[in-house]
C-alpha angles and dihedrals in degrees: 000000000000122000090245085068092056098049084047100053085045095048093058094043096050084057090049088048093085110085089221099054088034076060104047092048086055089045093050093040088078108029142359117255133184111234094250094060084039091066091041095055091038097053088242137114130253101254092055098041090048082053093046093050096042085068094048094053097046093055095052090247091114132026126199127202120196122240117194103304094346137076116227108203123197145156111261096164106098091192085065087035092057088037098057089045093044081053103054094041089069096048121075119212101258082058098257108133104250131238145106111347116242109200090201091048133060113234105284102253103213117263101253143058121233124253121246113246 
């Protein structure tokens, strides 16, 4: 592994680590949505989802395409595609990482607090 594979993977992470963006790729890795439907479903509002997918965008994560006076975003990339389903796989609903249950053990809580937005 380089080092320019590290700062890359991190790099990527580090885009995937806000829970809004983190959101919008979900969102895109299914279907293309305009920003203005992306807010909607995210619970945002356009100027930060525009922001949000501007990032995205710059860092290759998420591609638009224009139609007619409007720009469709998505995610084409299958290897983010695979990572953020991967993801949420792993993560139950209530936010416990999923797995096998352990009767002698709670459900193991990950190992980070999220970070305000």
């Amino acid at each position: 592994m380089t080092e320019a594979q590290l700062n890359a993977a991190a790099a990527t992470f580090d885009m995937l680590s806000a829970p809004s963006r983190l959101h919008l790729v979900w969102l895109l890795a299914s279907c293309e949505y305009d920003v203005s439907t992306l807010a909607e479903l995210s619970g945002s509002n356009v100027p930060a989802a525009s922001q949000h997918l501007a990032k995205l965008r710059a860092a290759g994560i998420v591609t638009a395409r224009r139609d007619g006076r409007r720009q469709l975003y998505r995610v084409e990339d299958p290897h983010i595609l695979e990572v953020v389903e991967q993801m949420f796989s792993h993560i139950a609903p209530d936010g416990t990482l999923a797995g096998q249950s352990d009767v002698r053990r709670p459900p193991r809580q990950p190992r980070f607090e999220p970070s305000p937005v």
